[in-house]
C-alpha positions in Angstrom: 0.0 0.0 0.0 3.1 2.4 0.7 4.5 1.6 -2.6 0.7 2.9 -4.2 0.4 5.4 -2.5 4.1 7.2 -3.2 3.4 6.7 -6.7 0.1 8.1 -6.5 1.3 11.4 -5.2 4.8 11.6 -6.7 2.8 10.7 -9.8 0.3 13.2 -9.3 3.0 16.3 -8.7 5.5 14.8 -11.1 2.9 15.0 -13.9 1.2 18.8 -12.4 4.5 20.4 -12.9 4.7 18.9 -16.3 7.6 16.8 -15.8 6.4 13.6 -16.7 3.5 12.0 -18.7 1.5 8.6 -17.7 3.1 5.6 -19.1 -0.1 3.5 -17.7 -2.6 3.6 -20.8 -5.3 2.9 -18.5 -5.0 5.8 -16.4 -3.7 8.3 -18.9 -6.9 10.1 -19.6 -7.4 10.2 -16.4 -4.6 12.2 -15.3 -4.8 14.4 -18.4 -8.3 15.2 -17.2 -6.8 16.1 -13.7 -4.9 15.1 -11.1 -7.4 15.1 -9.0 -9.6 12.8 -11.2 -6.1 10.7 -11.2 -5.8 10.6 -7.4 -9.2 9.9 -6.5 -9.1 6.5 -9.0 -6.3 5.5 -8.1 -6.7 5.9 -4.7 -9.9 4.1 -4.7 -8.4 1.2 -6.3 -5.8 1.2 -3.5 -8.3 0.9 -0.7 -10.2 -1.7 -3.0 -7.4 -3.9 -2.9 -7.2 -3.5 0.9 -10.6 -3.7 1.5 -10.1 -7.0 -0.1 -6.9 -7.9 1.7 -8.1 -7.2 5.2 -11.7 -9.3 4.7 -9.8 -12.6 3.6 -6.7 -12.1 5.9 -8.0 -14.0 8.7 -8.8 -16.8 6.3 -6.1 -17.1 4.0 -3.6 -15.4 5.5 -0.4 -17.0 3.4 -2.7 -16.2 0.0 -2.8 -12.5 1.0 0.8 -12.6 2.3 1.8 -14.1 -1.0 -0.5 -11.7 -2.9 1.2 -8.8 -1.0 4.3 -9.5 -2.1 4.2 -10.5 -5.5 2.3 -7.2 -6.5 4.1 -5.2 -4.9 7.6 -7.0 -6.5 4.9 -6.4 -9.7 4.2 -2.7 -9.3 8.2 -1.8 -8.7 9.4 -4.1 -11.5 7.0 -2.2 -13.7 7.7 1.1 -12.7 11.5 1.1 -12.9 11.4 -0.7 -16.8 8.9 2.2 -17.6 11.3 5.0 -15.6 14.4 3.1 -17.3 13.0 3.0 -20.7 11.9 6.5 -20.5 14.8 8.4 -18.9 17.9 6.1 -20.1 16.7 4.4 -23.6 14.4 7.7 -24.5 17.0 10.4 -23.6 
């Protein structure tokens, strides 16, 4: 959830001050809408995916453990190719 919520907001200012664009094809309109808009999605699917978490934690703790882990691995893997590709290969 940290890991979301840095890139929501560094995201969020990187993009107001017009020093980046959305890589994420899914939430480009939204941030080129507004920030705002941007946030508020993305910030909702953040607390979907905890809602989520906490309601089958005591359940299936290891699964949601597991879960945990692997997107966030995911969501970091992802950002640095697309921060790699566009500040080393398209420089």
């Amino acid at each position: 959830m940290v890991i979301g919520i840095i890139d929501l907001v560094s995201t969020a200012l990187l993009h107001h001050h017009g020093l980046i664009v959305e890589l994420n094809p899914l939430m480009k309109p939204l941030i080129e809408r507004s920030e705002w808009l941007f946030a508020a999605v993305k910030g909702m699917t953040l607390a979907l995916a905890w809602l989520v978490m906490v309601k089958h934690f005591d359940t299936h703790r290891d699964f949601v453990r597991t879960a945990a882990t692997a997107g966030a691995c995911t969501y970091v893997g992802i950002w640095l190719i697309w921060f790699i590709s566009g500040t080393v290969i398209g420089a």
